[in-house]
Short mmCIF file of the C-alpha atoms (twelve columns), coordinates in Angstrom:
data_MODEL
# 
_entry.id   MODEL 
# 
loop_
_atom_site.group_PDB 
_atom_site.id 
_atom_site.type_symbol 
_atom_site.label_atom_id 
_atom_site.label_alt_id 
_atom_site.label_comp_id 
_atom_site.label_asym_id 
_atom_site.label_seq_id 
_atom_site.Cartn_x 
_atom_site.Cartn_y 
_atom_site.Cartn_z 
_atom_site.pdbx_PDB_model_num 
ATOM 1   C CA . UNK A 1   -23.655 33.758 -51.307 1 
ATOM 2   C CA . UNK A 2   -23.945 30.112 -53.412 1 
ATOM 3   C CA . UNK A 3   -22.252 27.583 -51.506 1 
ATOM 4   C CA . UNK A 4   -19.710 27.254 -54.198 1 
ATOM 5   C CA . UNK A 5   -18.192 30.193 -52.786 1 
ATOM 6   C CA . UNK A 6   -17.273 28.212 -49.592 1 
ATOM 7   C CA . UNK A 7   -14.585 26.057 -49.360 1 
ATOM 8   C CA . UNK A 8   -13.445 23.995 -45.929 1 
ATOM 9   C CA . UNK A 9   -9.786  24.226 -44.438 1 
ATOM 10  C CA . UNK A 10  -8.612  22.253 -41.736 1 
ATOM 11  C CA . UNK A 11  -6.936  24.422 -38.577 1 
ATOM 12  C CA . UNK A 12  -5.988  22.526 -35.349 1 
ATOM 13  C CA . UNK A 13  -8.097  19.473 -36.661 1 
ATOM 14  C CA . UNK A 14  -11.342 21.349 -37.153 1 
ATOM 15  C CA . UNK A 15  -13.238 21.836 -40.482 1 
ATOM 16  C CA . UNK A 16  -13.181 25.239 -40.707 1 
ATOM 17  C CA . UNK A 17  -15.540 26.680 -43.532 1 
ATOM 18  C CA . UNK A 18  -14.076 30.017 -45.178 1 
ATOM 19  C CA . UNK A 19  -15.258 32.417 -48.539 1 
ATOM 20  C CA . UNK A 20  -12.438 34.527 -50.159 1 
ATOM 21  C CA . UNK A 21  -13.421 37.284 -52.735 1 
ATOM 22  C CA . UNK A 22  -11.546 40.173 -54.461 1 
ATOM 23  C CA . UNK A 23  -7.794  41.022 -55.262 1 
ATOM 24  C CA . UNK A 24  -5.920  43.671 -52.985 1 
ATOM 25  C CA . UNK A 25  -5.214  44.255 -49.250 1 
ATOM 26  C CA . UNK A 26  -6.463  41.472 -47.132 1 
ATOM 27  C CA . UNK A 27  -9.801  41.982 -45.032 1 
ATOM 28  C CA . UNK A 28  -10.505 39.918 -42.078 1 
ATOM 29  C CA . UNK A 29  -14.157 39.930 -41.119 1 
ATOM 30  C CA . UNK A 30  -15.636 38.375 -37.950 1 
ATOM 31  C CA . UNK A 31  -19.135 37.844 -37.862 1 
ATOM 32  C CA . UNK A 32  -21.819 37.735 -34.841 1 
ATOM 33  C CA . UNK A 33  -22.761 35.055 -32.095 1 
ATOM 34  C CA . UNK A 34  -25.140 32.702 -34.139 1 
ATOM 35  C CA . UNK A 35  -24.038 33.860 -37.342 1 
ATOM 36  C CA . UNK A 36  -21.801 33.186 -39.970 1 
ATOM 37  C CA . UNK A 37  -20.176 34.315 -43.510 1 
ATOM 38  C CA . UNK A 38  -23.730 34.895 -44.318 1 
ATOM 39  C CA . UNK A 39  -24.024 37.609 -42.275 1 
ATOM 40  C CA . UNK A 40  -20.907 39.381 -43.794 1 
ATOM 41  C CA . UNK A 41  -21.234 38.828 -46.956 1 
ATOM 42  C CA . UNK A 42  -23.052 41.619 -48.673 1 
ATOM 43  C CA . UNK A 43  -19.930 43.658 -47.010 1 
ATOM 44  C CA . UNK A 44  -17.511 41.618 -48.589 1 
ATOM 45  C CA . UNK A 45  -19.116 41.526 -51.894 1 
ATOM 46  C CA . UNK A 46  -18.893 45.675 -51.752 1 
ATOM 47  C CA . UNK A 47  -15.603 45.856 -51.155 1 
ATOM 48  C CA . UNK A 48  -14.369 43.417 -53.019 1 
ATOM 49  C CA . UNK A 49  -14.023 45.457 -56.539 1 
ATOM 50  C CA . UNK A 50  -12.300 48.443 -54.298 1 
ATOM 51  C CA . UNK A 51  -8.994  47.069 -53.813 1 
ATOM 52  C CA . UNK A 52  -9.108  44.227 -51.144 1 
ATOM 53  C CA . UNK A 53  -9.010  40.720 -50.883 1 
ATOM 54  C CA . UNK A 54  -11.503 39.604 -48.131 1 
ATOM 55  C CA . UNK A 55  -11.383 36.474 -46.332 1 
ATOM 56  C CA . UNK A 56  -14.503 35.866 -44.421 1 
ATOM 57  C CA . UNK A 57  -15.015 32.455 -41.931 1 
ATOM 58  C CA . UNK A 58  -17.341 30.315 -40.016 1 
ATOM 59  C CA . UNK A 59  -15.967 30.270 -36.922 1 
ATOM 60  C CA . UNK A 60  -16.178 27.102 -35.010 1 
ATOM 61  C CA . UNK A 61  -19.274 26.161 -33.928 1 
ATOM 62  C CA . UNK A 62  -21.082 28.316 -36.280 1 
ATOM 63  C CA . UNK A 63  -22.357 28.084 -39.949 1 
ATOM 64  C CA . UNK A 64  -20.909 24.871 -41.405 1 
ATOM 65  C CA . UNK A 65  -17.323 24.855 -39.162 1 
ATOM 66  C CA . UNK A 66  -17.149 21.993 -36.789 1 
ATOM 67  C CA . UNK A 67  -17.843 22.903 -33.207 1 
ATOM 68  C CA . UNK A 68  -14.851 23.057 -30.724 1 
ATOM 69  C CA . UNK A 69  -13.853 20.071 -29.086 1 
ATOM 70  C CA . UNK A 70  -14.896 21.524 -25.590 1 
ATOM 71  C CA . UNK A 71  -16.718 24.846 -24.323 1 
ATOM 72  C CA . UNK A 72  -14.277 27.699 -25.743 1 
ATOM 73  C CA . UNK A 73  -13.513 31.305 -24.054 1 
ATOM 74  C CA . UNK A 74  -13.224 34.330 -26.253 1 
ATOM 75  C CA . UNK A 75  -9.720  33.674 -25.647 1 
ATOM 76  C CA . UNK A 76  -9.488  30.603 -27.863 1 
ATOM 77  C CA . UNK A 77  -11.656 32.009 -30.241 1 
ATOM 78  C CA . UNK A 78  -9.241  34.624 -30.753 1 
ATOM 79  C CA . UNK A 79  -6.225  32.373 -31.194 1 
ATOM 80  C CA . UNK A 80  -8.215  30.354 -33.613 1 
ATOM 81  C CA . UNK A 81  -8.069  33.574 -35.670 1 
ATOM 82  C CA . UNK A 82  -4.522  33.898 -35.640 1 
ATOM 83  C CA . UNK A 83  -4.059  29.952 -36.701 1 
ATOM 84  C CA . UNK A 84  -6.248  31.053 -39.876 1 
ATOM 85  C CA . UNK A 85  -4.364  34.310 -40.280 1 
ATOM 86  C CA . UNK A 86  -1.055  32.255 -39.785 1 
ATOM 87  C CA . UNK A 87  -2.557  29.263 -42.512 1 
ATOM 88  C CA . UNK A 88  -3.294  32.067 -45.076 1 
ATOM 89  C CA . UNK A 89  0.491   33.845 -43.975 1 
ATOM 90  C CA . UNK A 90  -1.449  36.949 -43.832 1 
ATOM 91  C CA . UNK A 91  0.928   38.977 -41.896 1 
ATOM 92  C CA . UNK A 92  -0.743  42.762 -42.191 1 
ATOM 93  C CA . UNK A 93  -4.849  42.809 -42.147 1 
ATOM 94  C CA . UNK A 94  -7.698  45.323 -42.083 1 
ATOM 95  C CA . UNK A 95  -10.464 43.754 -39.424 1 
ATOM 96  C CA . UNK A 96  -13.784 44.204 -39.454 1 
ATOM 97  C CA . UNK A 97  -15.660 42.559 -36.281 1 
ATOM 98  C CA . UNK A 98  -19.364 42.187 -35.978 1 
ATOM 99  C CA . UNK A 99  -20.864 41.811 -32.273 1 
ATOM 100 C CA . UNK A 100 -19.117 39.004 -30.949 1 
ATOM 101 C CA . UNK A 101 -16.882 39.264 -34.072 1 
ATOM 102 C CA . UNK A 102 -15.758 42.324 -32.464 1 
ATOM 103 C CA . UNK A 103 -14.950 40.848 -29.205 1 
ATOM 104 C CA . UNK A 104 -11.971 39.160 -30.866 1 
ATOM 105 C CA . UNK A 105 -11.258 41.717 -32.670 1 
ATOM 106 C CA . UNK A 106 -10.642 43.866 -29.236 1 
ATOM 107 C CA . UNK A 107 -8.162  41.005 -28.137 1 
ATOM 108 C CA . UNK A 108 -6.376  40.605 -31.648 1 
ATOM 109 C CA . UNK A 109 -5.843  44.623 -31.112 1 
ATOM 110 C CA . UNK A 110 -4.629  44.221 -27.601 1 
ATOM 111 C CA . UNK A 111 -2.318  40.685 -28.047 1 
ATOM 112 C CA . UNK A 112 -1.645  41.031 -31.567 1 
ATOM 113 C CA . UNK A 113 -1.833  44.570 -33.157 1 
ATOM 114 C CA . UNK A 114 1.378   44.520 -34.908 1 
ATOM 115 C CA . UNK A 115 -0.272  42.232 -37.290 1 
ATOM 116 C CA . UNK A 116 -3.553  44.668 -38.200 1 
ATOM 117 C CA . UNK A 117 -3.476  47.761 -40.093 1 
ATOM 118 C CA . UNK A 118 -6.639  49.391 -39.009 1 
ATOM 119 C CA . UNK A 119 -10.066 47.838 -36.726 1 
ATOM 120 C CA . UNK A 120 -13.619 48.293 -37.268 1 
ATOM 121 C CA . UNK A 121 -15.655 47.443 -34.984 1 
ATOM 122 C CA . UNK A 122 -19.760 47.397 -35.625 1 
ATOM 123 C CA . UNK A 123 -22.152 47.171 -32.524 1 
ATOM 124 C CA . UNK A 124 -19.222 45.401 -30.699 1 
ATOM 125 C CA . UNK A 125 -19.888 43.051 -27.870 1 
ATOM 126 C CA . UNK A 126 -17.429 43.076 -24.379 1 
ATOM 127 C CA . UNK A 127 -18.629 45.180 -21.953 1 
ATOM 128 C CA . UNK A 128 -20.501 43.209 -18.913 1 
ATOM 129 C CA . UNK A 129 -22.786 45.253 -17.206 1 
ATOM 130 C CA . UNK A 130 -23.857 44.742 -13.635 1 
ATOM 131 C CA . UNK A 131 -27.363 42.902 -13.336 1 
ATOM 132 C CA . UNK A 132 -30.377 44.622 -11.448 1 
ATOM 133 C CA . UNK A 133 -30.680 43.670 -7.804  1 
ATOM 134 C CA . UNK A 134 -33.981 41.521 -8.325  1 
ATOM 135 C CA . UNK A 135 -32.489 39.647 -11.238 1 
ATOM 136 C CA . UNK A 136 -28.718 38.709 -9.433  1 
ATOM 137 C CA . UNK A 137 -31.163 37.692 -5.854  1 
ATOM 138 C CA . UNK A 138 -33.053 35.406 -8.331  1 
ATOM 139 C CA . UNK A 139 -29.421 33.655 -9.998  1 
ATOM 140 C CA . UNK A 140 -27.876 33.506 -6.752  1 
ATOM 141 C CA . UNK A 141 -31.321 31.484 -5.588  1 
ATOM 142 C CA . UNK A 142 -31.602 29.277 -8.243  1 
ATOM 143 C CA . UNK A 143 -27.539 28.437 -8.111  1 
ATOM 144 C CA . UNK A 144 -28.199 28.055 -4.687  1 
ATOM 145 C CA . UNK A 145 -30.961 25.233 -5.131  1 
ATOM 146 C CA . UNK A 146 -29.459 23.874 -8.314  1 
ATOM 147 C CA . UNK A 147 -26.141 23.029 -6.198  1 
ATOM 148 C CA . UNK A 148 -27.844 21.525 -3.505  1 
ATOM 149 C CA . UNK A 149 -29.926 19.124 -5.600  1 
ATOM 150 C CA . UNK A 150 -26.662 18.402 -7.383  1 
ATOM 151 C CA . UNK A 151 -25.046 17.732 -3.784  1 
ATOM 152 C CA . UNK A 152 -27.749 15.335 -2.269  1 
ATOM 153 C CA . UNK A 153 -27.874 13.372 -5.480  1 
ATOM 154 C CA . UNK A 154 -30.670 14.856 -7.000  1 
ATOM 155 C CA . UNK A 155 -29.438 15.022 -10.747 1 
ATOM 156 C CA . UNK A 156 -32.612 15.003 -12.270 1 
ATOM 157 C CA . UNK A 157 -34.154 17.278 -11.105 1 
ATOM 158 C CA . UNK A 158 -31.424 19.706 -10.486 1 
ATOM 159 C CA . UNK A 159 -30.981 19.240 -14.445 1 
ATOM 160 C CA . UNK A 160 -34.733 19.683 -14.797 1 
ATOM 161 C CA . UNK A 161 -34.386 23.379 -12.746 1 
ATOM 162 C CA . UNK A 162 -31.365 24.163 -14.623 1 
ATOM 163 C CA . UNK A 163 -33.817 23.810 -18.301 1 
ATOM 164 C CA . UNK A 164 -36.895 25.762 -16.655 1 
ATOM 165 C CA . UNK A 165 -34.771 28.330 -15.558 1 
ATOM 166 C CA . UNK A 166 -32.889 28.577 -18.820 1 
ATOM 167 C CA . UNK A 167 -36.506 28.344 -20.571 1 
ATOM 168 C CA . UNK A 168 -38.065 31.686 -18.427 1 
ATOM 169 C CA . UNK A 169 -35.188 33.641 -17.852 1 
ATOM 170 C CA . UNK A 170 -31.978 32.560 -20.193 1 
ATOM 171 C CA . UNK A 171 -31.447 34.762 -23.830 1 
ATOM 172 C CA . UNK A 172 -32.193 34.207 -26.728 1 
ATOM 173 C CA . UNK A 173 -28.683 33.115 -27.332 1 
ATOM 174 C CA . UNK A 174 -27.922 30.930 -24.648 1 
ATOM 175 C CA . UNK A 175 -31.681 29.138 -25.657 1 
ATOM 176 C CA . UNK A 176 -30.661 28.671 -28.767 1 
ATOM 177 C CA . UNK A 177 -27.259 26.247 -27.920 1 
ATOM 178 C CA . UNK A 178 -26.891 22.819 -26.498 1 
ATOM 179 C CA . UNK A 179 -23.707 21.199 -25.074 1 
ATOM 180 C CA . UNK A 180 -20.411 22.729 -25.848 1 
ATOM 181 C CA . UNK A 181 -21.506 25.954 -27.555 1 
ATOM 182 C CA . UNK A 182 -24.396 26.746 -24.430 1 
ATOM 183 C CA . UNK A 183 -21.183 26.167 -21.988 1 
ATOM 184 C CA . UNK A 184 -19.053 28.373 -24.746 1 
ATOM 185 C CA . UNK A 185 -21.399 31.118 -24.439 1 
ATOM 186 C CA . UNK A 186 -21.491 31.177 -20.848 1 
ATOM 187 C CA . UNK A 187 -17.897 31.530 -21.242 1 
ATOM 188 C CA . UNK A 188 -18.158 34.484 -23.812 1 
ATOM 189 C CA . UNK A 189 -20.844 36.769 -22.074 1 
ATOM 190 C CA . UNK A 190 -19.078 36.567 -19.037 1 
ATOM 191 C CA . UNK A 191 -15.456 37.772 -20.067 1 
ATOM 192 C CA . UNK A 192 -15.331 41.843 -20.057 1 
ATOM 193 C CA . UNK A 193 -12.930 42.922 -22.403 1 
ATOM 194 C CA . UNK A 194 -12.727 46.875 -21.183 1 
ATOM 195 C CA . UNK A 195 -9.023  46.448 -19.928 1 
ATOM 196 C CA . UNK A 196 -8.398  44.717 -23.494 1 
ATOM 197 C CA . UNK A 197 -9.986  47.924 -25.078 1 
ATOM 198 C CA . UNK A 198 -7.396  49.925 -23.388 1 
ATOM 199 C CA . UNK A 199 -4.458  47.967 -24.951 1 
ATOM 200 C CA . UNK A 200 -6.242  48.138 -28.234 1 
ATOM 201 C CA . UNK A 201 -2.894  49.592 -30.499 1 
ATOM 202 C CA . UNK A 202 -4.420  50.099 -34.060 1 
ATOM 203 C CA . UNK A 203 -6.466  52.886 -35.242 1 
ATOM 204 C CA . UNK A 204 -10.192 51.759 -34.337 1 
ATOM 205 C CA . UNK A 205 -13.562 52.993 -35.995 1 
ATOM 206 C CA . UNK A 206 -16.422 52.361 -33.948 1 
ATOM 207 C CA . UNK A 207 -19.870 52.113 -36.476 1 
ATOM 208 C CA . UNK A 208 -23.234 51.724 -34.288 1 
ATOM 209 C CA . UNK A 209 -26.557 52.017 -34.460 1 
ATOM 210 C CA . UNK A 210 -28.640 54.164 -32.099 1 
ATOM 211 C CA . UNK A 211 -31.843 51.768 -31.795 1 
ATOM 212 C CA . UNK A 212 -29.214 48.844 -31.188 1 
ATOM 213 C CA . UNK A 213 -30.688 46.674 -28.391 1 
ATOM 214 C CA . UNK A 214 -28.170 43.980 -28.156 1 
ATOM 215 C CA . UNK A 215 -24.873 46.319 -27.676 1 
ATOM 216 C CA . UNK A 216 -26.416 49.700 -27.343 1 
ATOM 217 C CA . UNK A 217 -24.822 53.074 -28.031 1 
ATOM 218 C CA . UNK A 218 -23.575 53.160 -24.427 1 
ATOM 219 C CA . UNK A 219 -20.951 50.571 -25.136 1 
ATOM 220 C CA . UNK A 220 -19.873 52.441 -28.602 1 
ATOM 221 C CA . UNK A 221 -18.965 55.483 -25.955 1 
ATOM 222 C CA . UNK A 222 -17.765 53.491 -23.645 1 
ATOM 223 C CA . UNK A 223 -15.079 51.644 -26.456 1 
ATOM 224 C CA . UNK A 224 -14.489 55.337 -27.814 1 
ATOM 225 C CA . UNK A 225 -13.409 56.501 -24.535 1 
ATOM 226 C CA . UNK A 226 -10.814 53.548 -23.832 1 
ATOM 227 C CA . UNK A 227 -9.219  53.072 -26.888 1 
ATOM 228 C CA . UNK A 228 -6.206  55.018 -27.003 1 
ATOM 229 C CA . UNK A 229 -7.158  56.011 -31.052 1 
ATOM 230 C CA . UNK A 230 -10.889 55.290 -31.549 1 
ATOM 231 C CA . UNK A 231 -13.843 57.504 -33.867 1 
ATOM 232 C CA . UNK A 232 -17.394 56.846 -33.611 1 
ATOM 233 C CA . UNK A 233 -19.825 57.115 -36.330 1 
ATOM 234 C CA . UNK A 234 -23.473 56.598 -35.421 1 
ATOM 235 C CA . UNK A 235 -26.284 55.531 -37.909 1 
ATOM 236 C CA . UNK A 236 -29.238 57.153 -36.736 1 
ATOM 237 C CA . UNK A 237 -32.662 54.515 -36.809 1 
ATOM 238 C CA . UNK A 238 -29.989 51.710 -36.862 1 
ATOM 239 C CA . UNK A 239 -30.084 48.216 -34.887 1 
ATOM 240 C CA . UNK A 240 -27.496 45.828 -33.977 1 
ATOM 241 C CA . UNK A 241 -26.978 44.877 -37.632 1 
ATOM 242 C CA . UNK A 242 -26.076 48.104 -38.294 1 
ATOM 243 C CA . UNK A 243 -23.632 47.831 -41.147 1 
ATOM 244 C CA . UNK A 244 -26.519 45.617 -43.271 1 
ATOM 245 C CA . UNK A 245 -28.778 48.861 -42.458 1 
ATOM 246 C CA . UNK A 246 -26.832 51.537 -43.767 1 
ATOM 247 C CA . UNK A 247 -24.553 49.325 -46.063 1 
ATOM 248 C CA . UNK A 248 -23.390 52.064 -48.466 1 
ATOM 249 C CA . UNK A 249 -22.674 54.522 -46.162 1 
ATOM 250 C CA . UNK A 250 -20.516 51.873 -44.450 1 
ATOM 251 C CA . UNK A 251 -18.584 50.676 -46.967 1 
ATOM 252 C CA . UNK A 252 -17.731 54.651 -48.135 1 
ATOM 253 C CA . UNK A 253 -16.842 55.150 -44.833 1 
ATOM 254 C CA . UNK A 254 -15.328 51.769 -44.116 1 
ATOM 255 C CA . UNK A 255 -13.023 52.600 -47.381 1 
ATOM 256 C CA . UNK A 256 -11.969 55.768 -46.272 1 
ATOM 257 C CA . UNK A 257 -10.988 55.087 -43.312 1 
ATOM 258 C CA . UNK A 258 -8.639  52.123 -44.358 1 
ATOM 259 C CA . UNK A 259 -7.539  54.050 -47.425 1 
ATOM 260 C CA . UNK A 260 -6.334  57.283 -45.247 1 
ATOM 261 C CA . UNK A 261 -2.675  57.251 -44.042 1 
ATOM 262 C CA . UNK A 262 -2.121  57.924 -40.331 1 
# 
């Protein structure tokens, strides 16, 4: 997309950068951790001569939004989208929610689905799993030193652990913040949203790729399983970007799916 296509709005005293293309029924999408409108773009730009308006954001903290004042759970991140929905008086939406993108969209189902039409969810974060034994015995020790160093006065080099220990064993992700959005990640990866899934009210399709590493298949399953109207369609040699790697068979299906009645 040419940045001319971006414009900034102001919600709860935060530049927040947003794209708006097409005439119709309005389309929320949500992109991924470390993404932004970028990412959702060549979606947008397909369905935008089918009918719909789409209105596509940085959140904040991502792409060229400001970041939040302070480290933010997937809680505020989600309220932040109803502020923009609420700015743009958007009262019925289709969703679409990428990854992380689709961890609000689980709680915008749960807290607010009297305002959404239909969900999609694509290789959808919000399921914690439960660490191998080795790996929570080596967290617990390192907390375990970390505090103690922290507790005798030892900042330094309890800060110096802390960046080592991020360095070897933190993801890709959390590596690639500082400051408020490592703490807001913390914050994210550690909220499970499977009791949200259950109180997920709208129709929900579930589009996934088979080779996805990030949020594999298991979680697509998982999601189909708890939300009380859920489909899964699965894009066989897909990753976690699966809707970029099958992008015409997504928007046909995408489109479909919206277009049917109940």
């Amino acid at each position: 997309m040419t940045e001319a296509s971006r414009k900034t709005i102001i919600l709860n005293g935060l530049n927040v950068a947003e794209a708006i293309i097409g005439k119709g029924q309005p389309l929320v999408m949500l992109h991924g951790w470390g993404a932004s409108i970028d990412l959702v773009w060549p979606l947008a730009e397909q369905f935008a001569p089918l009918g719909y308006q789409i209105y596509a954001l940085d959140l904040p903290g991502f792409g060229q939004s400001d970041e939040p004042p302070s480290a933010w759970s997937v809680f505020d991140y989600a309220n932040s989208v109803v502020d923009y929905l609420d700015h743009h008086q958007l009262d019925q939406i289709f969703l679409f929610g990428h990854s992380f993108g689709g961890r609000l969209s689980l709680i915008l189902g749960a807290e607010h689905g009297q305002r959404i039409k239909k969900i999609v969810l694509a290789d959808s974060a919000g399921i914690v799993t439960t660490a191998p034994l080795t790996k929570r015995l080596r967290l617990n020790t390192y907390k375990s030193i970390r505090d103690g160093l922290y507790k005798i006065g030892a900042k330094n080099t309890a800060d110096q652990l802390r960046a080592a220990y991020n360095a070897k064993y933190g993801s890709s992700d959390l590596q690639a913040t500082s400051g408020v959005m490592r703490e807001t990640f913390i914050k994210v990866v550690n909220q499970d949203l499977q009791d949200y899934a259950k109180r997920v009210k709208p129709s929900t399709l579930l589009i996934w790729g088979d080779q996805d590493e990030d949020t594999p298949l298991s979680y697509a399953q998982t999601f189909e399983k708890l939300i009380p109207d859920a489909g899964l369609v699965v894009h066989k040699g897909a990753g976690h970007y699966s809707y970029l790697d099958r992008l015409p068979e997504t928007v046909r299906i995408m489109d479909y799916f919206f277009k049917t009645d109940e």
